[in-house]
Backbone as a printed PyTorch tensor [residue, N CA C, xyz], in Angstrom:
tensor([[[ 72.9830, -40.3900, -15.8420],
         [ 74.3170, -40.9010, -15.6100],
         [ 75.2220, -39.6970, -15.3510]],

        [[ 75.8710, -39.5140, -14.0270],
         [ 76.9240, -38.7090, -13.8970],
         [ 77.7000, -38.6890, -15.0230]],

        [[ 79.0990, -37.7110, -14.8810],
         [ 80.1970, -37.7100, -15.5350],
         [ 81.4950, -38.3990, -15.0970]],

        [[ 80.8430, -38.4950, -13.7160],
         [ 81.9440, -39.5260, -12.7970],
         [ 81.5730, -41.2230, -13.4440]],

        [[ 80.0600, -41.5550, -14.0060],
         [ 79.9180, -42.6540, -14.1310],
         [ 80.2470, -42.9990, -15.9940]],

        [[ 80.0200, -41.9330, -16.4830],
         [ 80.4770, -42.0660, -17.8680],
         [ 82.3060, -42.2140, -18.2190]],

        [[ 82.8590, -41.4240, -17.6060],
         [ 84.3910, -41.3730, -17.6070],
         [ 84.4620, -42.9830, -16.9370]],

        [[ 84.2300, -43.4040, -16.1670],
         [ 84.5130, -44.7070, -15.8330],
         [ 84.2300, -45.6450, -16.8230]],

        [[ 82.8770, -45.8310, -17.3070],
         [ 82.5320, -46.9580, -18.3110],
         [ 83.4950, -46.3920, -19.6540]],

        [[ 84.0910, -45.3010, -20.0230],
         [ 84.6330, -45.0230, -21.4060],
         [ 85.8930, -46.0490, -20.7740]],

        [[ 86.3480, -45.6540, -19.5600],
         [ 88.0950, -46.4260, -19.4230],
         [ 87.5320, -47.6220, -19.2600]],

        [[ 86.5050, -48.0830, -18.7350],
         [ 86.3760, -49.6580, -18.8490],
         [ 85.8750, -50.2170, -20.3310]],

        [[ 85.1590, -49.0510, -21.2840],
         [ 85.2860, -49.8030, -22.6270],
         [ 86.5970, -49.6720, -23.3680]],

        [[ 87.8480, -48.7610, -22.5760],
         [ 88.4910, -48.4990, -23.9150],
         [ 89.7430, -49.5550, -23.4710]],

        [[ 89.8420, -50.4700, -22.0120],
         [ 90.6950, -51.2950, -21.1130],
         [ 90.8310, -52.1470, -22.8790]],

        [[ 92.2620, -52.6110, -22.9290],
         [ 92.1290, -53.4440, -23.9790],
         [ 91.7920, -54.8770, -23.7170]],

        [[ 91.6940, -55.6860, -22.6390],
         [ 91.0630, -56.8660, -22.4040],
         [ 90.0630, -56.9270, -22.4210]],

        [[ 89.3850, -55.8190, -21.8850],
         [ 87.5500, -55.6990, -22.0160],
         [ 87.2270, -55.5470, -23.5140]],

        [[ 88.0340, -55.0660, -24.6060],
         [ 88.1610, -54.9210, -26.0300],
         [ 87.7320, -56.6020, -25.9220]],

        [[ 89.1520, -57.0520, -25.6700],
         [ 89.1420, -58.6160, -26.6080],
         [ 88.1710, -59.1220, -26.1560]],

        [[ 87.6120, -59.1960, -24.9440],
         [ 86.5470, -60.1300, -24.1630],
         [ 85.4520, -59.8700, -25.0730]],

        [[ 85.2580, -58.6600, -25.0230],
         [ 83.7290, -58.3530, -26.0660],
         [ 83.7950, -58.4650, -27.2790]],

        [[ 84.7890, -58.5610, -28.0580],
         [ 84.8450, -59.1220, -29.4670],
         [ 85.0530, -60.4240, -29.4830]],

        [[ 85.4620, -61.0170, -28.2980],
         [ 85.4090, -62.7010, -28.3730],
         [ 84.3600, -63.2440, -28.0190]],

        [[ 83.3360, -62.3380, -27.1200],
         [ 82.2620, -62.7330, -27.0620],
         [ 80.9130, -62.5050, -27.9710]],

        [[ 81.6840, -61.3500, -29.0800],
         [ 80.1480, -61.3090, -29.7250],
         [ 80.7160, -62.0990, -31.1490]],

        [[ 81.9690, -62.4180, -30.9270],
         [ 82.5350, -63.9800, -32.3020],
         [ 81.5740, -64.9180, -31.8500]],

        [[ 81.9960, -65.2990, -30.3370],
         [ 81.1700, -66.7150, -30.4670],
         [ 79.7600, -66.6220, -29.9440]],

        [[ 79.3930, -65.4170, -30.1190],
         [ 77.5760, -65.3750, -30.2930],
         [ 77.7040, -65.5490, -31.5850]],

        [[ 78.1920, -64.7750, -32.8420],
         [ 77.9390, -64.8400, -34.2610],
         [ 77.8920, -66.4020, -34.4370]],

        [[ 79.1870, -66.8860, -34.1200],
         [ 79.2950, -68.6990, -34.4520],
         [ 78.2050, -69.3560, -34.3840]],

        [[ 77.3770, -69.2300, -33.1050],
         [ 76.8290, -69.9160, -32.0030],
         [ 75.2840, -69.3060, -33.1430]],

        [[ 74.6640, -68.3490, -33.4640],
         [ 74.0430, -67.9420, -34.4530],
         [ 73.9570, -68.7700, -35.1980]],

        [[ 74.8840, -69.0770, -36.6080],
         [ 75.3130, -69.6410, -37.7410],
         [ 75.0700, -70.9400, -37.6570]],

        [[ 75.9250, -71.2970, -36.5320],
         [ 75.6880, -72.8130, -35.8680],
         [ 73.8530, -73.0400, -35.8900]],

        [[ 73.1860, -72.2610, -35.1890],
         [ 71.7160, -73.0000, -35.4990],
         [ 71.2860, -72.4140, -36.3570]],

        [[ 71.4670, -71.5960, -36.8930],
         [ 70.4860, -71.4600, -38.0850],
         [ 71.0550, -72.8330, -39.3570]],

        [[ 72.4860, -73.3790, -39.5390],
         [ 72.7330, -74.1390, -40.3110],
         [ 71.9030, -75.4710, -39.4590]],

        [[ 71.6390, -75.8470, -38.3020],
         [ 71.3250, -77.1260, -37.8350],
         [ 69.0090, -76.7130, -37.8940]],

        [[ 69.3750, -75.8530, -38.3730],
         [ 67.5480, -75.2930, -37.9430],
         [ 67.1530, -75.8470, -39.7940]],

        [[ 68.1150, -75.2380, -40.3020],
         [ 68.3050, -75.7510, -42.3070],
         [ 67.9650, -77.3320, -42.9030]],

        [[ 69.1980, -77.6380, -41.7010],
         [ 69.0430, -79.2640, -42.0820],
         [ 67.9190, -79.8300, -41.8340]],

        [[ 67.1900, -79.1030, -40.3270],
         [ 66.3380, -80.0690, -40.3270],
         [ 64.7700, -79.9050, -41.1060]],

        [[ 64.7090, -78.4780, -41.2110],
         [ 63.7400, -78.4020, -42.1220],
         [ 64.1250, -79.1080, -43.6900]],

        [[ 65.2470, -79.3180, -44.0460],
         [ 65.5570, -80.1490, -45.1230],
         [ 65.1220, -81.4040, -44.6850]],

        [[ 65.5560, -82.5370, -44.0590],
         [ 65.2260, -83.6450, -43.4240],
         [ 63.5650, -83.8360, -43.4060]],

        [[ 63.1100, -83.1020, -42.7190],
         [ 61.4950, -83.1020, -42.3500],
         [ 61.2750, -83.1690, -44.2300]],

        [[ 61.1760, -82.2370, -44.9940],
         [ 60.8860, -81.9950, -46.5880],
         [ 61.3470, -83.4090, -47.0440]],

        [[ 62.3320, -83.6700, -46.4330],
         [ 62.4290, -84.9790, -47.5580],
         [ 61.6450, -86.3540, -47.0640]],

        [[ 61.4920, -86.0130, -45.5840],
         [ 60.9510, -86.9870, -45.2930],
         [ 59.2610, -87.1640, -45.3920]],

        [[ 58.9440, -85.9650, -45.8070],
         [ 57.5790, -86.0310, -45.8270],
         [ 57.4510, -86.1310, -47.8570]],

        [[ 58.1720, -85.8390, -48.4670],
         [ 58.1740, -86.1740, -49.3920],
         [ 58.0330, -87.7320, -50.1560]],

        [[ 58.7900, -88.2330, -49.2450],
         [ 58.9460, -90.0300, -49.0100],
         [ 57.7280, -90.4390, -48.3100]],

        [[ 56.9480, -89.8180, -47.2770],
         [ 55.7630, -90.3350, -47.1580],
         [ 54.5600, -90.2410, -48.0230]],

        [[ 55.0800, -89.2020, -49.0680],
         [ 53.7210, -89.1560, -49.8630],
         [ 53.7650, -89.8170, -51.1850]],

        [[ 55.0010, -90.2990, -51.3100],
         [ 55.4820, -90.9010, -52.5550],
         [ 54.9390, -92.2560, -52.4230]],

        [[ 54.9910, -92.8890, -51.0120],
         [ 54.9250, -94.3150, -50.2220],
         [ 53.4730, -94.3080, -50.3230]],

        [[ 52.7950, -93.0050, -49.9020],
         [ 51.3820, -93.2910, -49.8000],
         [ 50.8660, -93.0450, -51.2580]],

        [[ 51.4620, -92.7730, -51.9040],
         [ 50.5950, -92.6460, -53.5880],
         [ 50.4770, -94.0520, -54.5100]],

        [[ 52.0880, -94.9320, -53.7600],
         [ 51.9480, -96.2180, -54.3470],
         [ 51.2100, -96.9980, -54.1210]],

        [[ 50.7720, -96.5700, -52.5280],
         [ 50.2540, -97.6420, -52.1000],
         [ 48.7070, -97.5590, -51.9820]],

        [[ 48.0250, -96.5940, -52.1270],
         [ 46.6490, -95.7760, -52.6880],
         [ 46.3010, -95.9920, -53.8470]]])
């Protein structure tokens, strides 16, 4: 990388809109993260309970 190409990307990281853009974009990656790992939770909760209920169903009925 030149010095002509480094001095450019420093003023385009230090532009303050390119600031907010990239902290607004790595917010709503974090969200967007959180978001499935909480919907990835539930459903391995769901599946556990539901297989729990099938074995409860099949013990009565065995």
């Amino acid at each position: 990388m030149s010095s002509e190409d480094r001095r450019a990307l420093a003023l385009a990281l230090s532009d303050e809109s390119t600031i907010k853009q990239l902290s607004s974009s790595g917010k709503a990656a974090r969200d967007k993260r959180q978001d499935n790992q909480a919907l990835k939770e539930a459903k391995e909760k769901a599946e556990a309970k539901q297989k729990a209920e099938a074995e409860k169903a099949q013990g009565q009925t065995g």
